[in-house]
C-alpha positions as a Markdown table, in Angstrom:
| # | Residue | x | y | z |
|---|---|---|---|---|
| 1 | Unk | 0.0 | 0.0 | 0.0 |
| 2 | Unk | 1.5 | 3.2 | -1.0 |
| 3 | Unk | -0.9 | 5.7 | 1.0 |
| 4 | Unk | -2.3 | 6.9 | -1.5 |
| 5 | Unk | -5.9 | 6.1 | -2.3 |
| 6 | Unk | -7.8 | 6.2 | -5.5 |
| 7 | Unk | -11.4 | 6.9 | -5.2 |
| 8 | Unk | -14.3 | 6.8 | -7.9 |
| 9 | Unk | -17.3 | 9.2 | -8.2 |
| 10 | Unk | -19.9 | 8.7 | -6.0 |
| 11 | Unk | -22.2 | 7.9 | -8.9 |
| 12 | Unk | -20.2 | 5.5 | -10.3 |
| 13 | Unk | -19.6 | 3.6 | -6.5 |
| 14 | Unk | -22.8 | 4.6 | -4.8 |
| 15 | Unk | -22.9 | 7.6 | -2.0 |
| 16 | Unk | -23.3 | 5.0 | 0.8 |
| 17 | Unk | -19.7 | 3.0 | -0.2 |
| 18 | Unk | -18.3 | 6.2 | -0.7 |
| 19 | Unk | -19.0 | 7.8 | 2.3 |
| 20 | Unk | -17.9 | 4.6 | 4.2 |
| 21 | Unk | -14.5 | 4.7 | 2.5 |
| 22 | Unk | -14.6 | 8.5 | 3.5 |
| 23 | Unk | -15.0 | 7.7 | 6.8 |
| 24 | Unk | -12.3 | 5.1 | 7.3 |
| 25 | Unk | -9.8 | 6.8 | 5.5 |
| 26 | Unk | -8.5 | 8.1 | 8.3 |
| 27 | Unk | -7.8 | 4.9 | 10.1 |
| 28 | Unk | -6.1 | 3.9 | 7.0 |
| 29 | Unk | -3.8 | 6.3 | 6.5 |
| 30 | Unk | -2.6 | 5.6 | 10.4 |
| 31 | Unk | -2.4 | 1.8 | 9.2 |
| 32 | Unk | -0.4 | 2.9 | 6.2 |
| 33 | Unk | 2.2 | 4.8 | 7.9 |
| 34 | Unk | 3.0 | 2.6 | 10.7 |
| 35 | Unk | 3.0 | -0.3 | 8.0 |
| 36 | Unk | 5.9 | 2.1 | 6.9 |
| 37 | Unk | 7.7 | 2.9 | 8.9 |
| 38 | Unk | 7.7 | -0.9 | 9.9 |
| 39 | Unk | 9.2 | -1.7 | 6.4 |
| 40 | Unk | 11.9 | 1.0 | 7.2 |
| 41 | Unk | 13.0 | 0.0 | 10.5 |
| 42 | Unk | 13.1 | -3.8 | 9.0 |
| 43 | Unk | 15.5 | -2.6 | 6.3 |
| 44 | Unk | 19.2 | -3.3 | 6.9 |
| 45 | Unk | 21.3 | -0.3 | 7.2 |
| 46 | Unk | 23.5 | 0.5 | 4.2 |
| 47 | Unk | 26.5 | -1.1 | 4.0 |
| 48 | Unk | 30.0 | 0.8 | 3.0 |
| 49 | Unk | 31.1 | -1.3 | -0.3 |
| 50 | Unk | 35.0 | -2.4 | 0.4 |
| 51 | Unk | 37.4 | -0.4 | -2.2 |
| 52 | Unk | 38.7 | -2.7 | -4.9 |
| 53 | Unk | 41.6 | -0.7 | -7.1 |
| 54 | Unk | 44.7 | -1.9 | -9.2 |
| 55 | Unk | 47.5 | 0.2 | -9.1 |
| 56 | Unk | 50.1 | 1.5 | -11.4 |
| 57 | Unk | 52.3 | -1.3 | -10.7 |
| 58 | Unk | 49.5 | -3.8 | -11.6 |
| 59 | Unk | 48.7 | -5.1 | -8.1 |
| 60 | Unk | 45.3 | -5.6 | -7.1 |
| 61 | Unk | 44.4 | -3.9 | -3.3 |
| 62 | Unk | 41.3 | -4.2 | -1.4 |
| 63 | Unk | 40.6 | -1.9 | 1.3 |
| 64 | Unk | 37.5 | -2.5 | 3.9 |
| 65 | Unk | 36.5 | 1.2 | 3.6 |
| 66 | Unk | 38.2 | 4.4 | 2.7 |
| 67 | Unk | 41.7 | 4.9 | 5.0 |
| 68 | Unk | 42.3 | 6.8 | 7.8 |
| 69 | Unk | 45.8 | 6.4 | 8.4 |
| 70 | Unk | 48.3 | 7.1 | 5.6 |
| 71 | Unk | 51.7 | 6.9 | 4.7 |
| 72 | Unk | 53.1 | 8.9 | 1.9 |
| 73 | Unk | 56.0 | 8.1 | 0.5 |
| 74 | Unk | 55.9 | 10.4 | -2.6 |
| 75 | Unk | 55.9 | 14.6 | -2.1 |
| 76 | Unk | 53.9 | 14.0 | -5.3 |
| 77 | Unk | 51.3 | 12.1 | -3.2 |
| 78 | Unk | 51.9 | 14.0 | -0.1 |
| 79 | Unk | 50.5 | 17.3 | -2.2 |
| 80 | Unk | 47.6 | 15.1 | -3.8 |
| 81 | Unk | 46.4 | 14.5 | -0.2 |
| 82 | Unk | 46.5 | 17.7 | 1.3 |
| 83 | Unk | 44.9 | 19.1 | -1.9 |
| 84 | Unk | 41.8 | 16.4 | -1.9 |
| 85 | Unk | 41.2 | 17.1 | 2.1 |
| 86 | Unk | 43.2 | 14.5 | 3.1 |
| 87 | Unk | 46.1 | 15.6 | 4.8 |
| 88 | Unk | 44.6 | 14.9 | 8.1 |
| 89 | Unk | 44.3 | 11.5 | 7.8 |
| 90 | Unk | 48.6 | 11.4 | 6.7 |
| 91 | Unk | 50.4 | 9.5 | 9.9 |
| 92 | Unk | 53.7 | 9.3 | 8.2 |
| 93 | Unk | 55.5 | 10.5 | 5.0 |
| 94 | Unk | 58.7 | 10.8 | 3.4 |
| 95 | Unk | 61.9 | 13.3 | 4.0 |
| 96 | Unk | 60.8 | 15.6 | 0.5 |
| 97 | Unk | 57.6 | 15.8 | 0.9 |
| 98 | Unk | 57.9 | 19.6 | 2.5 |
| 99 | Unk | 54.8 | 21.2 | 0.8 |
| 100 | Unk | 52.5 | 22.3 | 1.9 |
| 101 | Unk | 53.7 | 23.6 | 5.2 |
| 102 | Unk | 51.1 | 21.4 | 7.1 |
| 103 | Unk | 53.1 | 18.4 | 5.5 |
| 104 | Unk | 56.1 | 18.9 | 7.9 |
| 105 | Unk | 54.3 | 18.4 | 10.9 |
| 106 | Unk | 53.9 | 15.0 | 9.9 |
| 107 | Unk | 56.2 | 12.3 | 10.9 |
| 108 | Unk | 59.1 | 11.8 | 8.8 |
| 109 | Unk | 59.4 | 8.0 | 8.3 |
| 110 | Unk | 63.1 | 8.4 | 5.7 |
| 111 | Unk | 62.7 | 7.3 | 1.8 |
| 112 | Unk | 63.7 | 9.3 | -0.8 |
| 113 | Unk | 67.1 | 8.6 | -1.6 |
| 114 | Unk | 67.7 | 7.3 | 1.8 |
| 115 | Unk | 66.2 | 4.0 | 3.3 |
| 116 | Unk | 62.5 | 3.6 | 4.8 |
| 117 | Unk | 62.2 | 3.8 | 8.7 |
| 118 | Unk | 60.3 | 0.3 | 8.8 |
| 119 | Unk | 59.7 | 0.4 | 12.6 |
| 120 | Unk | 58.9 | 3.7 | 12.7 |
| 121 | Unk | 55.9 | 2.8 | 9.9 |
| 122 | Unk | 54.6 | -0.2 | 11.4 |
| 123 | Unk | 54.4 | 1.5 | 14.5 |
| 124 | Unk | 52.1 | 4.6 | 13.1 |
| 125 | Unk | 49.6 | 1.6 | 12.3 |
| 126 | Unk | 48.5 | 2.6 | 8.5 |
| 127 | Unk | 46.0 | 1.3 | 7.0 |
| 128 | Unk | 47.3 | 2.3 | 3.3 |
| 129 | Unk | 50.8 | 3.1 | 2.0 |
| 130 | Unk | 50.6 | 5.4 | -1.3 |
| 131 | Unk | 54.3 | 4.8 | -3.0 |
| 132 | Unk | 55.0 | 6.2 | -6.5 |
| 133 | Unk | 56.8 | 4.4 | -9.4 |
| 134 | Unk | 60.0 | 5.5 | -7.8 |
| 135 | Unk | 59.9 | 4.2 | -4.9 |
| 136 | Unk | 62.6 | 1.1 | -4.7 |
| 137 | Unk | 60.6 | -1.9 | -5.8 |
| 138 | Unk | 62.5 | -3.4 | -2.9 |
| 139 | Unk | 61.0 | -0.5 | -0.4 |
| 140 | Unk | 57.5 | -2.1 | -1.7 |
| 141 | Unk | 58.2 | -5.5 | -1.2 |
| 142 | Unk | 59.5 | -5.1 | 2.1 |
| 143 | Unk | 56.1 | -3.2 | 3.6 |
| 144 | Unk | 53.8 | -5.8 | 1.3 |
| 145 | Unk | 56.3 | -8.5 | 3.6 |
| 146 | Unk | 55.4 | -6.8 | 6.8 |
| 147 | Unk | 51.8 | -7.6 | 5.9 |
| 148 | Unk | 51.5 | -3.7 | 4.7 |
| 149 | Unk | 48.7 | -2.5 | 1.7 |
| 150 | Unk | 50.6 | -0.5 | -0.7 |
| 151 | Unk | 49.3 | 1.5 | -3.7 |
| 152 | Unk | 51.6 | 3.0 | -6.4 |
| 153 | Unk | 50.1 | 5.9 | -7.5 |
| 154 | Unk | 51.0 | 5.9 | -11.4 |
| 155 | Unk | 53.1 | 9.3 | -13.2 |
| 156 | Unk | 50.8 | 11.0 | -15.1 |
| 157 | Unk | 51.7 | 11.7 | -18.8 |
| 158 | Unk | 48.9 | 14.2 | -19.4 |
| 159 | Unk | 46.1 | 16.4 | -17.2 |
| 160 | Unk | 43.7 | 13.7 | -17.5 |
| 161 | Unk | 46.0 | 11.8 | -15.9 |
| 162 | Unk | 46.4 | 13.9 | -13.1 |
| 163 | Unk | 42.5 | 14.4 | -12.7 |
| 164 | Unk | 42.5 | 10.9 | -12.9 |
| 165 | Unk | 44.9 | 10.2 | -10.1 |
| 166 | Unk | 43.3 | 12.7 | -8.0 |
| 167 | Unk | 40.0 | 10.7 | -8.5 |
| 168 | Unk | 41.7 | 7.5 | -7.5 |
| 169 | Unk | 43.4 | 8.9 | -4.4 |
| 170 | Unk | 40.1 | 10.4 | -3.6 |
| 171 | Unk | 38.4 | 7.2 | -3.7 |
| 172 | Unk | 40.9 | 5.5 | -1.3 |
| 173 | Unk | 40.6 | 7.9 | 1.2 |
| 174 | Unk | 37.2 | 9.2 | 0.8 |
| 175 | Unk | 36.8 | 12.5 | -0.8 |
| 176 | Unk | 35.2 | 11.9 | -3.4 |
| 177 | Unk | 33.4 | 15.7 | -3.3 |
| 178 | Unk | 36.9 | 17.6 | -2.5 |
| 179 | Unk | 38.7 | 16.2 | -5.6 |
| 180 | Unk | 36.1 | 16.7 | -8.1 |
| 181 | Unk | 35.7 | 20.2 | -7.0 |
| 182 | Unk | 39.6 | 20.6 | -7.4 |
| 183 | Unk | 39.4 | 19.1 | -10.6 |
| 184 | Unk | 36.6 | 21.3 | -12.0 |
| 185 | Unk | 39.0 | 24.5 | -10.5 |
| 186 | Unk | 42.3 | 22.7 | -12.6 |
| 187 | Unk | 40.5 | 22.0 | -15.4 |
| 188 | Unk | 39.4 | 25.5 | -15.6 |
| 189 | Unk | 42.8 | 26.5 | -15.3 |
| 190 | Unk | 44.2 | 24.5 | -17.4 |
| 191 | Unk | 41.4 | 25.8 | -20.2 |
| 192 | Unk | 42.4 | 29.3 | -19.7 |
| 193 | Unk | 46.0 | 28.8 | -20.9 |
| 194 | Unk | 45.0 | 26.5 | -23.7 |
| 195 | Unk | 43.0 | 29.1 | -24.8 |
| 196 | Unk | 45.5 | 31.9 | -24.5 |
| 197 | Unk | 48.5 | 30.5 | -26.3 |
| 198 | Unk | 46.0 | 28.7 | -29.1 |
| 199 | Unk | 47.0 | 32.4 | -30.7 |
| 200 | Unk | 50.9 | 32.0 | -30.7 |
| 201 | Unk | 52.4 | 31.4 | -34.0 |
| 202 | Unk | 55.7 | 31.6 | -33.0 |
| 203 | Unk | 57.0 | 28.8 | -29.6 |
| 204 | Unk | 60.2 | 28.9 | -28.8 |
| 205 | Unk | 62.3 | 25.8 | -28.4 |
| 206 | Unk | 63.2 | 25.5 | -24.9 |
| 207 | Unk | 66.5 | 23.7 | -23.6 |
| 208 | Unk | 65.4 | 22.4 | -19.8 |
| 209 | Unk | 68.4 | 22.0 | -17.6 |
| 210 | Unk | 67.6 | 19.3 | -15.3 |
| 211 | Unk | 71.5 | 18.4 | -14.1 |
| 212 | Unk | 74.8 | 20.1 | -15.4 |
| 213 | Unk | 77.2 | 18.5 | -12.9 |
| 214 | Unk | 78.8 | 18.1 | -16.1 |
| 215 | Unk | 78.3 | 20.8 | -17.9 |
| 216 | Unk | 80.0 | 19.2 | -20.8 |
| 217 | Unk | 76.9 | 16.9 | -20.7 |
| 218 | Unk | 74.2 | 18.2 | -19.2 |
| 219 | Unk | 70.6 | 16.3 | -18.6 |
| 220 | Unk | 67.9 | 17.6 | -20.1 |
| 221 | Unk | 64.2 | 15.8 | -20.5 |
| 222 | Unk | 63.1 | 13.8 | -23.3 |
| 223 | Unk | 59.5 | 12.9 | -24.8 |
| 224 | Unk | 56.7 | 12.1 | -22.5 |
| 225 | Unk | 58.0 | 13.6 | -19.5 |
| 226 | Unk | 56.1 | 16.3 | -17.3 |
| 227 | Unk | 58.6 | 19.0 | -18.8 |
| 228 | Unk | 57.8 | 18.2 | -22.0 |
| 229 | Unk | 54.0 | 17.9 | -21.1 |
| 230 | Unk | 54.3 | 21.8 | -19.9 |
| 231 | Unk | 56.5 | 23.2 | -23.1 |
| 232 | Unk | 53.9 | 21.7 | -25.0 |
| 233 | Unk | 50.7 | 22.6 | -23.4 |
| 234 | Unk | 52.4 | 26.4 | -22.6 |
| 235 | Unk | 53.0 | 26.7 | -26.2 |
| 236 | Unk | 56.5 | 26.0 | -26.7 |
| 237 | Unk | 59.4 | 23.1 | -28.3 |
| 238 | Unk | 60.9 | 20.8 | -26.2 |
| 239 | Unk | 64.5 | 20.5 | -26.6 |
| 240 | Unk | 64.3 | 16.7 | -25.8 |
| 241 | Unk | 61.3 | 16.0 | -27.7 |
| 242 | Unk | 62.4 | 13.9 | -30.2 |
| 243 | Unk | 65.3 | 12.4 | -28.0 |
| 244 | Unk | 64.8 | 8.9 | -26.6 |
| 245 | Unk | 64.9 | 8.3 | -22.6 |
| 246 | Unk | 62.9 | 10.3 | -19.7 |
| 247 | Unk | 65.9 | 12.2 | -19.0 |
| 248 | Unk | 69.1 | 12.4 | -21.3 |
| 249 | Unk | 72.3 | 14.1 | -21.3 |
| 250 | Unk | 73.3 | 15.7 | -24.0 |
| 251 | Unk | 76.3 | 17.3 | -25.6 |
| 252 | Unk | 77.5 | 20.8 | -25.8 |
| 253 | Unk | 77.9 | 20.3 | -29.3 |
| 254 | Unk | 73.9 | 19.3 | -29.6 |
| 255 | Unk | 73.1 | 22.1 | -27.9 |
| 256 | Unk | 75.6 | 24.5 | -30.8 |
| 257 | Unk | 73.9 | 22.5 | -33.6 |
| 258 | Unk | 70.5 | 23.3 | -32.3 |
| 259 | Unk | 70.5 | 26.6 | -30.7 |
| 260 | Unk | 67.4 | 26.9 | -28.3 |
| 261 | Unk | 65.9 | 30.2 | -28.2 |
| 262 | Unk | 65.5 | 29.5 | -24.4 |
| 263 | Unk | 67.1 | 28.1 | -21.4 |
| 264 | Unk | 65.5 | 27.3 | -18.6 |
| 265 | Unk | 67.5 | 26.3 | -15.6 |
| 266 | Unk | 65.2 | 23.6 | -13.5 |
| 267 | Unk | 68.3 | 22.5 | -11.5 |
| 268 | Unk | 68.0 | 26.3 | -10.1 |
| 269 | Unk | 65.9 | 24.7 | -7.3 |
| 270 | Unk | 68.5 | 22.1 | -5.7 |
| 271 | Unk | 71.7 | 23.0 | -7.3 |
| 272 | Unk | 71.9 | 26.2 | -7.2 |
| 273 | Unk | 72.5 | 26.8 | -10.8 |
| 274 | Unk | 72.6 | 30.8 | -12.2 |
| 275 | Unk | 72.1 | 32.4 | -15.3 |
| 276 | Unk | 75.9 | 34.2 | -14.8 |
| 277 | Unk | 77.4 | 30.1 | -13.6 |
| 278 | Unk | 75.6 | 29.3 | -17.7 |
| 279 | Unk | 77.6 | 32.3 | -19.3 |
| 280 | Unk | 80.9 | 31.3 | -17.7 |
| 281 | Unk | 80.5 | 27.7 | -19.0 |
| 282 | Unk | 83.3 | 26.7 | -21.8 |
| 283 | Unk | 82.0 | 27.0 | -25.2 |
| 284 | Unk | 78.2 | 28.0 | -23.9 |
| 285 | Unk | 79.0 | 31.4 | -25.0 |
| 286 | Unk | 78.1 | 30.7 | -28.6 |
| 287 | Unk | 74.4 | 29.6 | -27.7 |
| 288 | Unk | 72.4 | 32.5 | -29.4 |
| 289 | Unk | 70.3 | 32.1 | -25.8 |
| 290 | Unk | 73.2 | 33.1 | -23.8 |
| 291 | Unk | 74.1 | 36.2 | -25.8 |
| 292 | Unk | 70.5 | 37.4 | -26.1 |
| 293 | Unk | 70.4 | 36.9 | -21.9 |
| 294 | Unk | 67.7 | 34.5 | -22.5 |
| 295 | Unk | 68.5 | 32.4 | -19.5 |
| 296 | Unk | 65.5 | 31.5 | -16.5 |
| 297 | Unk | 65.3 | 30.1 | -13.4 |
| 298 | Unk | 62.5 | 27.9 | -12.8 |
| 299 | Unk | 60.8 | 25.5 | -9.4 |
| 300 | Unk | 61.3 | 22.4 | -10.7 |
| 301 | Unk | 58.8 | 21.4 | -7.7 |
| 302 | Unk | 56.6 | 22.4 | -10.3 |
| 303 | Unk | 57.3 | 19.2 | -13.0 |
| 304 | Unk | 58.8 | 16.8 | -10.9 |
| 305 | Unk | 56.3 | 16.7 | -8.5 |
| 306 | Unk | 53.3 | 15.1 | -10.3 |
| 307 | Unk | 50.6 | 16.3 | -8.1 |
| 308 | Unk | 47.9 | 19.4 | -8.6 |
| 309 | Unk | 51.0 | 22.2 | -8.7 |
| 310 | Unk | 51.8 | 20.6 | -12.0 |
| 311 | Unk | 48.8 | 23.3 | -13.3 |
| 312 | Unk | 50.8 | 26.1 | -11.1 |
| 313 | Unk | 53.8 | 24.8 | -13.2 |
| 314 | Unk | 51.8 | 25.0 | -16.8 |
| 315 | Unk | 50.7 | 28.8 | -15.7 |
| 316 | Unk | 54.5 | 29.6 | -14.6 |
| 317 | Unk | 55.7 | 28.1 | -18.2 |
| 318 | Unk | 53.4 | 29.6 | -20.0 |
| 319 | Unk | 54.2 | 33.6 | -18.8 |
| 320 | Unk | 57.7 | 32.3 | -19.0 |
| 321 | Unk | 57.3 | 31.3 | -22.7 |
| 322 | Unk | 54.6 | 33.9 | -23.6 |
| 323 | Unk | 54.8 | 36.9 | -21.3 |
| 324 | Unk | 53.4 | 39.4 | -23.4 |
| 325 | Unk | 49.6 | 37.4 | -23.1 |
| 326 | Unk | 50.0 | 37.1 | -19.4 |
| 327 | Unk | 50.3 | 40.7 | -18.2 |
């Protein structure tokens, strides 16, 4: 019975039956909702769904319900955390991830370049570990070992990637409703510069120093690497597009024969590197770059760190590249 009743015209039923339906239609609407709000109590209260997710590594993971108590070992998944609402919930995470500032009142459990504090992460009692495909494959093993859930969080090679990733990290620690309204804000973003430098006809071809320990050889990025996914979208040439390997070196020679109109120094952030240390360089002096003083520093946070700032990073490239349509 649904509670709602369905009467005829009293020609068609006869005034008597239809003032006797008239007249116990109050009891029945009491007998309808307590029949109800029987049903409802009877019902079983809803049930969270356990999380079922493979990640960039392949392996399948099953989690109960969404976790509460993280470990990062990725600044890349550090920010993605914070970002979706997260960052609460982080009990542990690695010595780089320093961003935001909330991030360093977290416990630092090693990684990186260094080794894992194993002890220290078993004792914070998480119920997820979120690695990244850098992490030592032997780092992973040894948490999965310790009876650990880990989840590799895969590099993104575009933005729908990263929305993507977002999404995922959302679902594992349940905020769904944060990420998709950071994603709406990114995507926005992201649609704003497309838009802008859709007008350039010239893009400069940018040389991105990643590593001149040599400076006889220096590394730059190749094709399909978040670099190269920023020249691109911010309306420039990579360098290294057409190079083989994430991350090449390259020779000084290379760099005569191809003369970038640009160089952009991303080992500024942890090496220190200056326009003036480029212009002192043997043989650097013939780049048409150098002589025209086209020489930038540039956070590198912003490309290696595959989390939302890698929009922050396509804004920053973009007035690099094209600063006469940002002003």
């Amino acid at each position: 019975m649904t509670g709602e009743f369905y009467f005829k015209s009293a020609a068609t039923r006869g005034l008597a039956a239809w003032k006797d339906t008239m007249l116990r239609r109050p009891t029945l609407i009491v007998l309808t909702v307590l029949l109800t709000a029987c049903a409802s109590a009877a019902k079983p209260a809803s049930v969270a769904q356990a999380i079922h997710l493979t990640d960039g590594l392949g392996h399948e993971i099953t989690l109960e319900h969404p976790a509460q108590r993280i470990v990062s070992l990725a600044p890349s998944n550090t920010e993605i955390l914070f970002a979706i609402g997260a960052g609460t919930q982080l009990v542990g995470r690695d010595s780089y991830s320093d961003y935001p500032a909330d991030a360093k009142q977290v416990t630092d459990i090693g990684g990186g370049f260094t080794t894992l504090n194993t002890e220290l992460i078993l004792s914070k009692k998480p119920d997820l570990v979120m690695a990244a495909p850098l992490t030592p494959p032997e780092q992973i093993a040894d948490l999965q070992k310790a009876g650990l859930i880990v989840y590799v969080l895969p590099n993104p090679k575009s933005f729908d990637d990263l929305y993507a990733n977002l999404q995922t990290a959302a679902i594992l620690t349940g905020h769904e409703k944060e990420a998709a309204a950071l994603i709406d804000s990114l995507k926005g973003r992201v649609e704003a510069v497309t838009q802008k430098v859709a007008t350039v006809t010239q893009k400069p071809a940018v040389y991105y120093e990643l590593d001149a320990t040599d400076p006889n050889a220096p590394y730059t990025s190749g094709p399909d690497t978040f670099v190269d996914l920023l020249i691109r979208a911010a309306g420039g040439q990579d360098f290294g597009a057409d190079l083989k390997g994430d991350w090449v070196q390259v020779s000084v020679e290379a760099l005569l024969a191809r003369q970038p109109d640009m160089i952009v120094l991303g080992d500024n952030t942890y090496g220190g590197v200056t326009a003036d240390q480029v212009k002192r360089r043997t043989g650097w002096d013939a780049l048409k770059a150098v002589q025209q003083n086209q020489i930038f520093i540039f956070d590198d946070n912003l490309v290696s760190r595959p989390g939302p700032r890698l929009v922050d990073g396509l804004e920053a490239m973009a007035k690099l590249l094209h600063p006469d349509l940002f002003k």
